[in-house]
N, C-alpha and C positions, 0 to 999 in steps of 0.2 A: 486554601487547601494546601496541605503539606504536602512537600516533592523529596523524595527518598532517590537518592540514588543507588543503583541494583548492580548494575556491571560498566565498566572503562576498558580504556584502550582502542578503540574503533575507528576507523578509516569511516569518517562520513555515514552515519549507520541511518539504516531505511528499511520500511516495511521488515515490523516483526510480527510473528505469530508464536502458536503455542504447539509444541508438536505432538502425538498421542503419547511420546515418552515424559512427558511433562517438562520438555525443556523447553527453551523460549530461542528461539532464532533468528536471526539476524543479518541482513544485506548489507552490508559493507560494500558504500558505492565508491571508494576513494581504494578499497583494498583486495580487490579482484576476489573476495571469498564470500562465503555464507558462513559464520560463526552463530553458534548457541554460548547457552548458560543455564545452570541449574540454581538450586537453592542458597549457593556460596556466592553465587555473582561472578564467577571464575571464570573468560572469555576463551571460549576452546574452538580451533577450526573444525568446523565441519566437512567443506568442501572449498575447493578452488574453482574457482570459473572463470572461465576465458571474456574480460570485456567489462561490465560493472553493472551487477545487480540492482535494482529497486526495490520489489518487494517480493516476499516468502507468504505461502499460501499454501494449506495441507490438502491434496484431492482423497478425494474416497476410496483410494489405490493406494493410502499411506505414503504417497511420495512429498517429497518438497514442490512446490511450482515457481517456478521464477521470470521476476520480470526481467530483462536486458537490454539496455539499451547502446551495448557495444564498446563502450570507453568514453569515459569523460576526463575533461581535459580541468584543473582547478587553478583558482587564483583567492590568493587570501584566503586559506583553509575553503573555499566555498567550490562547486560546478560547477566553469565556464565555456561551458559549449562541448563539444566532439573534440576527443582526442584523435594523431592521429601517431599512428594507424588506428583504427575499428576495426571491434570485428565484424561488426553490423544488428542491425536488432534480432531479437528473436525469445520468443520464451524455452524458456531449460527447464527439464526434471532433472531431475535428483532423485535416486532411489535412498531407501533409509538406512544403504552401506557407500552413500559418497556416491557412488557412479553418475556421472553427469550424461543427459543425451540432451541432446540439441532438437525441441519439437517442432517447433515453426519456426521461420525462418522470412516469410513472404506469406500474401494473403491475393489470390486469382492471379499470381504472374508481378505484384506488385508485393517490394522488400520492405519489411518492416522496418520500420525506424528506429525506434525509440520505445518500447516498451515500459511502462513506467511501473503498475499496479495494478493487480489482482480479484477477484472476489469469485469463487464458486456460484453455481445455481444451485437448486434440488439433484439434478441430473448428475451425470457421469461431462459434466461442463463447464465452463466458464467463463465471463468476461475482463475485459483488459483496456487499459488506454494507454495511446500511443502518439503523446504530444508533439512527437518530431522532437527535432533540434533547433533552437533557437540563440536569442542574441540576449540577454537581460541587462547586457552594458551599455547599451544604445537610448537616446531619447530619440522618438519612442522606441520600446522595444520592438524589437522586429523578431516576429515569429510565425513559422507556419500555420496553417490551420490543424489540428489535432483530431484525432480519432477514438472512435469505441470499436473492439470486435467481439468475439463471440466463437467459442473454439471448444472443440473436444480433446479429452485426455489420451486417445487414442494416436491423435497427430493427423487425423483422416478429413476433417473439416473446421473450417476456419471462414468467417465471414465477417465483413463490414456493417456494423447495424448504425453508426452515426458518426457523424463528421462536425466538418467547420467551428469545433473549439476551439478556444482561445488556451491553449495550456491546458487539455485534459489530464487528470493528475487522477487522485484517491477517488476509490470508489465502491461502492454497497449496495446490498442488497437491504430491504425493512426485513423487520421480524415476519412478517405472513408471505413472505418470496415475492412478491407482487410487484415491487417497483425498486427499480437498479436508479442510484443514484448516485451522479458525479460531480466532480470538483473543476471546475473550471478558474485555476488560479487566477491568470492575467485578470478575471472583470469582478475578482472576489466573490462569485457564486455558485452556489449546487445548485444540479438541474436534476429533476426526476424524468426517468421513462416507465410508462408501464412494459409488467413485462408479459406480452401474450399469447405465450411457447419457447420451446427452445431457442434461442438466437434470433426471438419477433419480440422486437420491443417498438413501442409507440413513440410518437414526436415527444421531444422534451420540452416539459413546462419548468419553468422555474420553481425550484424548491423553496430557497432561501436567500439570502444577502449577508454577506460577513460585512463588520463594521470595517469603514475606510481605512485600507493601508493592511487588511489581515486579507494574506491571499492564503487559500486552503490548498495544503497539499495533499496528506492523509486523511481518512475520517477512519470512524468507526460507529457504531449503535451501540443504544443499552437495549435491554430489554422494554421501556417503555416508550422503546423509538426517538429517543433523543440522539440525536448525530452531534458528536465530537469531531470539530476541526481540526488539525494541526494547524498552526497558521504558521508559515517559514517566512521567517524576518520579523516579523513582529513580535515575538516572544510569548506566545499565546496561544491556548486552546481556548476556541470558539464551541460553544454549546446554545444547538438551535436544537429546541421540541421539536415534537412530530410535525405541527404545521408548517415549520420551516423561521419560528419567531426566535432570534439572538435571546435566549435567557441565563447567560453566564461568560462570562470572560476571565479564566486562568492562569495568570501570567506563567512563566517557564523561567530558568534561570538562562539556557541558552536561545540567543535570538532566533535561531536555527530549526527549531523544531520541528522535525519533517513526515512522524509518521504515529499513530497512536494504536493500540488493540489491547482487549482484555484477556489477562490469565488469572491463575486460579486453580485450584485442587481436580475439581470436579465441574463437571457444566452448572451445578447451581449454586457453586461458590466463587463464580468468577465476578468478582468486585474489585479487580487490582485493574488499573486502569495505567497501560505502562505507555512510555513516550520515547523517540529515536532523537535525539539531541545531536547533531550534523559538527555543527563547529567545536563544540566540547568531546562529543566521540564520546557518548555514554547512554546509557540506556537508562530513565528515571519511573519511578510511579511515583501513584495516587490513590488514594482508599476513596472509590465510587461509591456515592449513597444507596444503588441500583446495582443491580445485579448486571455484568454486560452480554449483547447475546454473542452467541458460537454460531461462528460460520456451519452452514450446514454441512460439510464434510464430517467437521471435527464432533459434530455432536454423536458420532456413533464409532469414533476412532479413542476416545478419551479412555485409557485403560490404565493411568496411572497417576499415582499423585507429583506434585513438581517433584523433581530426582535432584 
């Protein structure tokens, strides 16, 4: 599969999305901003942000959603643990004129850490992982246990629905809303939870298994439910069917590859299947044989073609 490169220049870039303006945007974890791009590939700031983003997510209120995990610290172009100063984790909106507010910040009296990535429900909600900070220069790596929560756009409620991951990273909803599933880097696996109300999700069963040595950062769905991995360091998108079965391996031209999502004109011509490329700092596609699905926000915010 042919890899097109779209846009350069990027500080570490992670978690893109598509926004109702048709642009595509962009967490810059090495560059303290949010940048987009439109049909030129032309890399424009959009916002500043205090600390270093992971990933962008549209809510039903049209705003940005952001993940934060306070400042990272790098070695050898890559993220080596907490910079310091922090400014500590938290998720940030973004209004669609820049203005940033700070949502959450702590969850019952306890601070977030680490923020990593995103995914809306049906609701006015959403879920997020929060792998903590850890060490990846150690044998073995030494890292906390990782979390899922579960939050409204309001800023009013925020709850813990799962723990003790090993690297909770990228995360998804299936196409019928029904089960949120997550990346757990460090043991190279997705895990599904059913999901059974707002912020009630069931024990995790194992989804899948990425082939040795591809740890998943990002994912995303097509519409036939097939989940795309990113796998960071291995230079690969991992592609597991519904059941959770490896049936394609992607190679990438950077080893880095940290985050993937589908854009496109319209919700039924989203077949561009684009990639956050970390150590090269550029944002790449791939012409999807499948249509990919739209987060459910976006499916009723989509009011223009890419700009």
């Amino acid at each position: 599969m042919k890899e097109t490169t779209l846009s350069v220049d990027y500080e570490f870039p992670e978690g893109p999305s598509q926004g109702p303006d048709g642009f595509i945007y962009v967490a810059e974890m090495g560059g303290a901003r949010i940048s987009r791009f439109g049909i030129v590939g032309e890399r424009e700031l959009f916002a500043p942000i205090e600390g270093s983003p992971g990933a962008t997510a549209f809510g039903p209120d049209g705003a940005v959603y952001v993940t934060n995990n306070g400042g990272l610290a790098f070695a050898n172009g890559r993220p080596a643990g907490i910079s310091d100063p922090n400014s500590g984790g938290s998720i940030d909106k973004i209004d669609p004129d820049g203005r940033v507010q700070r949502l959450y910040t702590e969850c019952d009296g306890t601070p977030l850490v680490a923020p990593n990535d995103l995914v809306f429900d049906q609701g006015d909600s959403f879920y997020f992982t929060d792998p903590e900070h850890g060490d990846m220069f150690t044998t073995p790596i030494v890292w906390p246990p990782g979390h899922v929560y579960w939050a409204t756009i309001d800023g009013r409620h925020i709850k813990r629905v799962a723990t003790d991951y090993e690297l909770s990273n990228g995360i998804a909803i299936t196409p019928d809303g029904g089960t949120l599933l997550v990346c757990e880097t460090l043991r190279s696996k997705i895990w599904a939870h059913e999901i059974r109300g707002p912020g009630q999700i069931g024990p995790r069963v194992l989804f899948g298994d990425l082939p040795e040595g591809h740890m998943p950062d990002g994912c995303c769905i097509d519409i036939e439910g097939n989940v795309i991995a990113a796998a960071v360091g291995a230079g690969a998108l991992v592609v597991l069917d519904s059941s959770g079965k490896v049936v394609d391996r992607i190679e990438t031209e950077d080893t880095d590859v940290t985050n993937v999502c589908f854009v496109g004109p319209n919700i039924d011509a989203r077949r561009t299947l684009i990639a956050t490329e970390g150590l090269l700092g550029r944002v790449v596609s791939f012409e999807w044989p499948r249509a990919g699905l739209v987060p459910f926000p976006e499916r009723s915010l989509i009011t223009h073609p890419l700009t």
